[in-house]
N, CA, C and O atoms as CSV, one atom per row, in Angstrom:
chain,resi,resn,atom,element,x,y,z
A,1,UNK,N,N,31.015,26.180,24.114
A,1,UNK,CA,C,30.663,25.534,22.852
A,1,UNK,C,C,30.006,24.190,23.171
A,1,UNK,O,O,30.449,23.494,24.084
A,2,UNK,N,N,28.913,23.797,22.403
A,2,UNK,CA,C,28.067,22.845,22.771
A,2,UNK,C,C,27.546,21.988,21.322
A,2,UNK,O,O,26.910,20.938,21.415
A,3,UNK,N,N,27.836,22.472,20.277
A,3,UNK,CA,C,27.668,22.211,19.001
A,3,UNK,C,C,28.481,22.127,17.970
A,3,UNK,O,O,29.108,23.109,17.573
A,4,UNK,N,N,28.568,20.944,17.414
A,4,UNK,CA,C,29.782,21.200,16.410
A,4,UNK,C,C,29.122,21.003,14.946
A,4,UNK,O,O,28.388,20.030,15.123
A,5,UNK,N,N,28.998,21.368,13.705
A,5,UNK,CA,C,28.513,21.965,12.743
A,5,UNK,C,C,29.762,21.181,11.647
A,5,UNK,O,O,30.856,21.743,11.598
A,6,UNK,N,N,29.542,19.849,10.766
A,6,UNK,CA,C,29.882,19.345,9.918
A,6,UNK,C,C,29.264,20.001,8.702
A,6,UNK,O,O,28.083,20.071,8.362
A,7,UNK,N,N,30.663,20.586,7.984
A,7,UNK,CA,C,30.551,21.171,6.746
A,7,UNK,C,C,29.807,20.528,5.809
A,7,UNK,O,O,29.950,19.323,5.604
A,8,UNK,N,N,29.043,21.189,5.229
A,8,UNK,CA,C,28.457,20.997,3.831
A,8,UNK,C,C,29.462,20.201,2.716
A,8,UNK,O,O,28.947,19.130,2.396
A,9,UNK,N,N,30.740,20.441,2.053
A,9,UNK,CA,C,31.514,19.844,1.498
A,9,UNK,C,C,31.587,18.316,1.816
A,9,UNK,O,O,31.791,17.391,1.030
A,10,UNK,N,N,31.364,18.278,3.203
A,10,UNK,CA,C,31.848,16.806,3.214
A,10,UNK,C,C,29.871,16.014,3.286
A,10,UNK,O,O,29.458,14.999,2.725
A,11,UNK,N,N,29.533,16.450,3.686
A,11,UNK,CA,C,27.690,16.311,3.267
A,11,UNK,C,C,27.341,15.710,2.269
A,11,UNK,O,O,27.001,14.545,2.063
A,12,UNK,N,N,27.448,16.591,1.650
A,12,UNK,CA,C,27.123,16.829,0.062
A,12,UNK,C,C,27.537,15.710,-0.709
A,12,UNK,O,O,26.914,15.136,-1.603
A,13,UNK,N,N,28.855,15.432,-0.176
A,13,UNK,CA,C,29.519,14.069,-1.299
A,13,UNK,C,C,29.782,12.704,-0.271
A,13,UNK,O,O,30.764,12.007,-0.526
A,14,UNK,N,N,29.083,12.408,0.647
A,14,UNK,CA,C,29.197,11.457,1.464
A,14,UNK,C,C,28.495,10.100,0.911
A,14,UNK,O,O,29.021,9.013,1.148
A,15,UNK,N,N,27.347,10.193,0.203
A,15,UNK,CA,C,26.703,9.635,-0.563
A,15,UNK,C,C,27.775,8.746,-1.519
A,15,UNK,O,O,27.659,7.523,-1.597
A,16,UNK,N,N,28.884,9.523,-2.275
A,16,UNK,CA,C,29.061,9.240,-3.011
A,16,UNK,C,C,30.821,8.776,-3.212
A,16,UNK,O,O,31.323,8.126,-4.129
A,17,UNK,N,N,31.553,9.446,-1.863
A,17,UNK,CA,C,32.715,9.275,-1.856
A,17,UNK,C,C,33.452,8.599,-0.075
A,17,UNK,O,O,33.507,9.186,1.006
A,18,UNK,N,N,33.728,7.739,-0.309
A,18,UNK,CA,C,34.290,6.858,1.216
A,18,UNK,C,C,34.893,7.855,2.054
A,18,UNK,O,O,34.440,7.984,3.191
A,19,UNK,N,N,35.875,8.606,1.659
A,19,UNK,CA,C,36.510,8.997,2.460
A,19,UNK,C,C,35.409,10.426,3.303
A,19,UNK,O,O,35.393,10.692,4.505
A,20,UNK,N,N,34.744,10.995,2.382
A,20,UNK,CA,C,34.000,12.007,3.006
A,20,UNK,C,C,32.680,11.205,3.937
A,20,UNK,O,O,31.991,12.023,4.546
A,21,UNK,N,N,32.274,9.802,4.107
A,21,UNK,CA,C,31.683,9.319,4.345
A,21,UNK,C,C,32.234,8.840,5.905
A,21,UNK,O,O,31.600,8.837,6.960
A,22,UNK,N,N,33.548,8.468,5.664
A,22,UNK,CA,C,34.362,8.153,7.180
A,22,UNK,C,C,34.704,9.557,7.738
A,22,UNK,O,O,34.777,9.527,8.966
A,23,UNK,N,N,34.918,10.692,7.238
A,23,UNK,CA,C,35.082,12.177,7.630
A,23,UNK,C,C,33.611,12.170,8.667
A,23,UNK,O,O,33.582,11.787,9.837
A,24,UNK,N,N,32.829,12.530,8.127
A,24,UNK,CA,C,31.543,12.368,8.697
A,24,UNK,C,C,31.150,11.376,10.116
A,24,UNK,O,O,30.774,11.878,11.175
A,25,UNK,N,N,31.291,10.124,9.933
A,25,UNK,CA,C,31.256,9.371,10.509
A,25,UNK,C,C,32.097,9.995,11.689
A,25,UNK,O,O,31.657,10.688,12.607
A,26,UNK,N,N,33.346,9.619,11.479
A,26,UNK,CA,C,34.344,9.980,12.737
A,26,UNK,C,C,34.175,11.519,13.655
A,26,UNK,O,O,34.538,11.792,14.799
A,27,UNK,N,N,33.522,12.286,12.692
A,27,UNK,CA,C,33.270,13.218,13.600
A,27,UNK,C,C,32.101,13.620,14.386
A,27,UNK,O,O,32.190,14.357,15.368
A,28,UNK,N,N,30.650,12.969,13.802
A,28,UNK,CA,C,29.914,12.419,15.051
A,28,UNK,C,C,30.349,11.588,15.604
A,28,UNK,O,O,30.334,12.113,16.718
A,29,UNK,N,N,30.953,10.202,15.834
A,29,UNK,CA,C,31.357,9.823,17.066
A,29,UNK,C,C,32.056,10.599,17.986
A,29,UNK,O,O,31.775,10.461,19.177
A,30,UNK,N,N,33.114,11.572,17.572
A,30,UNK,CA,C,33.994,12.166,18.170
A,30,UNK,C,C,33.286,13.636,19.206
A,30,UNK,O,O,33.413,14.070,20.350
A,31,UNK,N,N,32.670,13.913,18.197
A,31,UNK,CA,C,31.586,14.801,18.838
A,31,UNK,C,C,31.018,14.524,20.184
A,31,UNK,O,O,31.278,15.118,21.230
A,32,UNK,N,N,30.157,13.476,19.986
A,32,UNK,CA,C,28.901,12.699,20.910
A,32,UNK,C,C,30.059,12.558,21.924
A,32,UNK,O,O,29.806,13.197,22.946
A,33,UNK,N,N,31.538,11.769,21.973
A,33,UNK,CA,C,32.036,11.314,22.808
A,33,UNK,C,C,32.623,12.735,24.216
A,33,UNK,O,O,32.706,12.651,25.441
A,34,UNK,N,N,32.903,13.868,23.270
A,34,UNK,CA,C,32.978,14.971,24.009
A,34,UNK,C,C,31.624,15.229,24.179
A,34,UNK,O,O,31.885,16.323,23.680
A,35,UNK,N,N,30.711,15.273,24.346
A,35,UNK,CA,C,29.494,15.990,24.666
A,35,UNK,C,C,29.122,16.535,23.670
A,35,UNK,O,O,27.940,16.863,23.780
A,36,UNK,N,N,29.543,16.791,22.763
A,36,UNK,CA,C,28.738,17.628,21.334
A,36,UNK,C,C,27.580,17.360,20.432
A,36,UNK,O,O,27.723,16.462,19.602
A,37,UNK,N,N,26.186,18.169,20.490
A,37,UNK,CA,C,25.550,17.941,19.707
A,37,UNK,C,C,25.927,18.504,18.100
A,37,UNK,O,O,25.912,19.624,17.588
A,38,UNK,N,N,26.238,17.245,17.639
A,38,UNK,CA,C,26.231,17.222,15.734
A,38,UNK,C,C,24.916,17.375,14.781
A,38,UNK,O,O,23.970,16.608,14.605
A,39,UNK,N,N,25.388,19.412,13.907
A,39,UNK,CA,C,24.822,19.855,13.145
A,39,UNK,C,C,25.261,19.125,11.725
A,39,UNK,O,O,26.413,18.787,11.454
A,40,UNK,N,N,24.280,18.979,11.004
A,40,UNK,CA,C,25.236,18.648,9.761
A,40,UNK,C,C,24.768,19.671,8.584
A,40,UNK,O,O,23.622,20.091,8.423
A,41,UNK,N,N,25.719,19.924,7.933
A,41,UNK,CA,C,25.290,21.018,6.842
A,41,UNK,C,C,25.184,20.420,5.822
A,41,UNK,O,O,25.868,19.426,5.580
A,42,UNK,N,N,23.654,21.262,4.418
A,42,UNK,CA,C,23.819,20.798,3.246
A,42,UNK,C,C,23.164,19.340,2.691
A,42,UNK,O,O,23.441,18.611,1.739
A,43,UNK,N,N,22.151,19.283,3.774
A,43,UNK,CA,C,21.753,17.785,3.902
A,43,UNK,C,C,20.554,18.134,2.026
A,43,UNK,O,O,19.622,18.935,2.099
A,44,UNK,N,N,20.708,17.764,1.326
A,44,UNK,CA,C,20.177,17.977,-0.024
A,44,UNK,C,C,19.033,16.390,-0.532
A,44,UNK,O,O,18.582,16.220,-1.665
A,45,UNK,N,N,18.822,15.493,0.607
A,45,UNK,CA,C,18.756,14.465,-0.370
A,45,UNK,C,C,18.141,13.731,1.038
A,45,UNK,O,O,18.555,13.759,2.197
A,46,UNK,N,N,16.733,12.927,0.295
A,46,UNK,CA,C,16.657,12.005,1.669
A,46,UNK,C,C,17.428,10.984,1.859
A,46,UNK,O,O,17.505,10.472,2.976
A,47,UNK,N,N,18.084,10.549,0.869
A,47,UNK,CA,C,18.850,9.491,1.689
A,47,UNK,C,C,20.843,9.958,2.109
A,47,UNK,O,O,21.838,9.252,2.271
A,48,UNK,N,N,20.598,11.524,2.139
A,48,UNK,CA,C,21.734,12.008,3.228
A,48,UNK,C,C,21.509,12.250,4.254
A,48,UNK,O,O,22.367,12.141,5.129
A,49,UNK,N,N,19.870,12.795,4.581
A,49,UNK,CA,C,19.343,12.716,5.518
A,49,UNK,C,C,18.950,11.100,6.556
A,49,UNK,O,O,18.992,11.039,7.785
A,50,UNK,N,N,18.682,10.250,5.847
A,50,UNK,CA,C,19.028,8.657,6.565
A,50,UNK,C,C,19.729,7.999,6.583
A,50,UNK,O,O,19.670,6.906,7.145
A,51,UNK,N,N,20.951,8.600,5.754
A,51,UNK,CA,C,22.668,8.285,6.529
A,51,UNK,C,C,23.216,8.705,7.784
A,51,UNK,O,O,23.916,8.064,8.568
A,52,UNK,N,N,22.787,9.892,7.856
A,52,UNK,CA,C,23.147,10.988,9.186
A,52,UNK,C,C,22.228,10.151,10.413
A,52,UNK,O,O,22.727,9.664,11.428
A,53,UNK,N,N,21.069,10.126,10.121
A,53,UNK,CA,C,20.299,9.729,10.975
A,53,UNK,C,C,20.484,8.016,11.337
A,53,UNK,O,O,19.760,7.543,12.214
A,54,UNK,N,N,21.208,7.373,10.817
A,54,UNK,CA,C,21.842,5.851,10.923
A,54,UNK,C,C,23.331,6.000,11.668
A,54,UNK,O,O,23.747,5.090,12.384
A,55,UNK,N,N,24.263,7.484,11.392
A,55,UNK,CA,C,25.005,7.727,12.488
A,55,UNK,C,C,24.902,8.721,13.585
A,55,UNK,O,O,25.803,9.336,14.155
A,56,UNK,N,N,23.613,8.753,13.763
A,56,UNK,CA,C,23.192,9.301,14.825
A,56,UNK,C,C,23.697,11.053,15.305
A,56,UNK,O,O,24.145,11.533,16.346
A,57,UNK,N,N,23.317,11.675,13.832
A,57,UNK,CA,C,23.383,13.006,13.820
A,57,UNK,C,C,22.304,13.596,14.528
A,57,UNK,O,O,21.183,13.330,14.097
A,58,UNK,N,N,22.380,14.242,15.393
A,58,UNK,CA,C,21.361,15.159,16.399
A,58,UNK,C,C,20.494,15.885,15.126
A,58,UNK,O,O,19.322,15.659,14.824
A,59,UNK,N,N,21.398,16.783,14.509
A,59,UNK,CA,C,20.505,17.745,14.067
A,59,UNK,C,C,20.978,18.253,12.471
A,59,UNK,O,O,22.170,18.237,12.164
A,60,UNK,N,N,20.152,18.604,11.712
A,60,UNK,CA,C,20.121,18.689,10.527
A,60,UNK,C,C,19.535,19.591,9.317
A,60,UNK,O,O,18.349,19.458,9.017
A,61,UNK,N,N,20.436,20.595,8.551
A,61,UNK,CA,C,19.786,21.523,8.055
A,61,UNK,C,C,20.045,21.284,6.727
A,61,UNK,O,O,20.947,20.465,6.554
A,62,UNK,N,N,19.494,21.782,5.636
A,62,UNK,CA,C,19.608,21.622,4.171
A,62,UNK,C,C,18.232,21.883,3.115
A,62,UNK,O,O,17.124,21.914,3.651
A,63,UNK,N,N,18.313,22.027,1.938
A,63,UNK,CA,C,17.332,21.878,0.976
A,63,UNK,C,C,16.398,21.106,1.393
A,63,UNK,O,O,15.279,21.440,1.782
A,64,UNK,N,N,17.034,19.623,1.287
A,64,UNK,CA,C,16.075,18.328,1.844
A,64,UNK,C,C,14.680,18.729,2.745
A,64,UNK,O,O,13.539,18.455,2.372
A,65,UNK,N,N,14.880,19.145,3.488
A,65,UNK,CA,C,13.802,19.973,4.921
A,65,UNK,C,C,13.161,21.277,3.900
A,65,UNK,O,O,11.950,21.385,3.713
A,66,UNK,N,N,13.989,22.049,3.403
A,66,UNK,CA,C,12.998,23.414,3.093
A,66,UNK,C,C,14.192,24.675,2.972
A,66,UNK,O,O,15.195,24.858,3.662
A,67,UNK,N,N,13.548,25.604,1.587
A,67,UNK,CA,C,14.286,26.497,1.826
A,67,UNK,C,C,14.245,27.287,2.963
A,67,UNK,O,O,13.280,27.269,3.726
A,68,UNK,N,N,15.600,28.244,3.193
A,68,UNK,CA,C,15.024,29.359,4.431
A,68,UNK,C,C,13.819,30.149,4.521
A,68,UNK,O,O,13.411,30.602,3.451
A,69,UNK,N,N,13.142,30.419,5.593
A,69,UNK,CA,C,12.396,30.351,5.713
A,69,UNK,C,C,12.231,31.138,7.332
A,69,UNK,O,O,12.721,30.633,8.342
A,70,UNK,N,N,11.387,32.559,7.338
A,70,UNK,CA,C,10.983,33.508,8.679
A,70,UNK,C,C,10.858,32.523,9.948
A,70,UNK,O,O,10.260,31.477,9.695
A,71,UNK,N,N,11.303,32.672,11.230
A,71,UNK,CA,C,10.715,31.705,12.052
A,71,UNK,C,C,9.663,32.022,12.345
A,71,UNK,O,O,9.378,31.494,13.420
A,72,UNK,N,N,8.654,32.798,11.861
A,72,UNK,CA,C,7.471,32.643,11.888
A,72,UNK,C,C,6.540,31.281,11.980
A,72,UNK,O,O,5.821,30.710,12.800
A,73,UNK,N,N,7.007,31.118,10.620
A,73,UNK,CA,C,6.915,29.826,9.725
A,73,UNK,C,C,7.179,28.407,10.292
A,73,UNK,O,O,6.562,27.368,10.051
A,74,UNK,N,N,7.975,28.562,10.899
A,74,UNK,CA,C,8.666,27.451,11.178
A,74,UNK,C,C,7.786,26.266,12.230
A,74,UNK,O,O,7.778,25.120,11.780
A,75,UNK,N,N,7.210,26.441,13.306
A,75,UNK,CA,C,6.523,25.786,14.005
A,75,UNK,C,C,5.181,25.536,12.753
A,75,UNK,O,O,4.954,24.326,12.776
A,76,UNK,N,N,4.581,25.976,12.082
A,76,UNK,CA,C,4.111,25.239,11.317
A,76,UNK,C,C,4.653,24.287,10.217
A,76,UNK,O,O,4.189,23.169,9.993
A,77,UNK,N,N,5.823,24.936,9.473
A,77,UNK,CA,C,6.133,24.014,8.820
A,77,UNK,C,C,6.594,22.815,9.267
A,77,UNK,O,O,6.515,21.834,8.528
A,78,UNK,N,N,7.249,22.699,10.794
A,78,UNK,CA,C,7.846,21.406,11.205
A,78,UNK,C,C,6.166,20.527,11.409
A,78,UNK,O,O,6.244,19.462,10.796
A,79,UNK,N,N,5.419,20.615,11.761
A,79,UNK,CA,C,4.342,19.899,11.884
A,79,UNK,C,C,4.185,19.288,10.475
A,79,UNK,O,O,4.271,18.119,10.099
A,80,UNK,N,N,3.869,20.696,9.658
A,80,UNK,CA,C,3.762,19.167,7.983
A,80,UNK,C,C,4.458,18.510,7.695
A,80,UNK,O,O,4.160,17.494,7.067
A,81,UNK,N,N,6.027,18.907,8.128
A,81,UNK,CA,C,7.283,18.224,7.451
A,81,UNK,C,C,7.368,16.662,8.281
A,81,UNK,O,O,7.567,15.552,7.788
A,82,UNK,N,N,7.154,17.024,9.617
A,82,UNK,CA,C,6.946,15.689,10.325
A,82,UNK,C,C,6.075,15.067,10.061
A,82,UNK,O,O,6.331,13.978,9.548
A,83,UNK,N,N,5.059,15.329,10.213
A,83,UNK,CA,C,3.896,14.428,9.341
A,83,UNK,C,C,4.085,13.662,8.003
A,83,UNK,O,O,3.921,12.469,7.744
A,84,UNK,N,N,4.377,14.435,7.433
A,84,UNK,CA,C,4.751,13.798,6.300
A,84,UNK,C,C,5.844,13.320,5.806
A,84,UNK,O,O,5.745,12.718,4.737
A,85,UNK,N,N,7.576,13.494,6.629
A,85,UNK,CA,C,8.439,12.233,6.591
A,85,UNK,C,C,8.968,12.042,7.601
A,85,UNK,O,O,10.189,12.013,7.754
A,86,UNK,N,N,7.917,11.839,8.677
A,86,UNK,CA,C,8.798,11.096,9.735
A,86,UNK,C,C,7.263,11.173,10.703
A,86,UNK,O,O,7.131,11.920,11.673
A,87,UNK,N,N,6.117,10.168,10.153
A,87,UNK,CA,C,5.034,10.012,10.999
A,87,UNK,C,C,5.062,9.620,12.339
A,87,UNK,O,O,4.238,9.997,13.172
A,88,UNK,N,N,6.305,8.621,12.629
A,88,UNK,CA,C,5.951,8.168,13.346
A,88,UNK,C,C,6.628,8.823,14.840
A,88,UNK,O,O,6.694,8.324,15.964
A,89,UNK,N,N,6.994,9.886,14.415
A,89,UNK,CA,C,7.141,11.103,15.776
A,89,UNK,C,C,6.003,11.255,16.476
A,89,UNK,O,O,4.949,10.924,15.932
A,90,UNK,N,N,5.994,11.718,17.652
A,90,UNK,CA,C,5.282,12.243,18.525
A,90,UNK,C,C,4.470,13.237,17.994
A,90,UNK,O,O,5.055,14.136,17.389
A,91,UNK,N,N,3.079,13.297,18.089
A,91,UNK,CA,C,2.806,14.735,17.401
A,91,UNK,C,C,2.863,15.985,18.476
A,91,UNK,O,O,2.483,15.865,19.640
A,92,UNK,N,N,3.248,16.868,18.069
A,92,UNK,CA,C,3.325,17.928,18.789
A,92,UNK,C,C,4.569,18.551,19.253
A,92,UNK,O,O,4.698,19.623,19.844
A,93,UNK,N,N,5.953,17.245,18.692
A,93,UNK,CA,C,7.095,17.392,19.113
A,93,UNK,C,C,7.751,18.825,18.146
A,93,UNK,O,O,7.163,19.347,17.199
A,94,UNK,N,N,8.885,19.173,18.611
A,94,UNK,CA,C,9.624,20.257,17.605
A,94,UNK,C,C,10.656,19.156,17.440
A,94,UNK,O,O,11.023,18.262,18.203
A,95,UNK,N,N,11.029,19.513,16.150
A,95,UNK,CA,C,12.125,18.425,15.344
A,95,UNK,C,C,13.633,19.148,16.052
A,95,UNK,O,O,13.612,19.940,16.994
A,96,UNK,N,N,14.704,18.736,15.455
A,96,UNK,CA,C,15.809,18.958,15.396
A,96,UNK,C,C,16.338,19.724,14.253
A,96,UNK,O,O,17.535,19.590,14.000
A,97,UNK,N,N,15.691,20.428,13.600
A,97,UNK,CA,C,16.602,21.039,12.551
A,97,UNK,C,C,16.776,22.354,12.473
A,97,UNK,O,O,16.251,23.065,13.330
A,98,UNK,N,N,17.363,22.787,11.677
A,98,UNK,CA,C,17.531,23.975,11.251
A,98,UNK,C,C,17.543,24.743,10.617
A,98,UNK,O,O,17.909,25.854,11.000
């Protein structure tokens, strides 16, 4: 195991409730400190998405980014999606999400 995957429940209402906000928190640190790259589920909102990314969540799936979607798709869509909220990436990079 190499990934640990923060529930949607606590996601979802981190924005809005302390304790699901320190839930979160404590378990990327706890993660990172074992070696774990932190998924977070349910990310719905850009600014749940630049909470996560202020505690230094690896990686990130939800509405926010795009519905599901063929991996066909996907290497193109990460190019517009980066481009257009998060320019100042590398171009050509593959993001972190999911």
């Amino acid at each position: 195991m190499d990934e640990l995957k923060i529930d949607k429940s606590f996601v979802l209402s981190m924005e809005t409730k302390l304790d699901d906000a320190k839930i979160v928190r404590s378990t990327i640190d706890l993660a990172h400190k074992l070696g774990l790259t932190v998924v977070a589920e349910g990310v719905e909102s850009a600014k749940a998405w630049d909470l996560l990314r202020e505690l230094n969540c690896d990686e990130a799936q939800g509405h926010h980014m795009d519905r599901p979607m063929p991996a066909s798709a996907f290497r193109q869509w990460s190019a517009v999606w980066m481009a257009r909220h998060r320019p100042q990436v590398a171009a050509g990079t593959v993001p972190m999400l999911h």
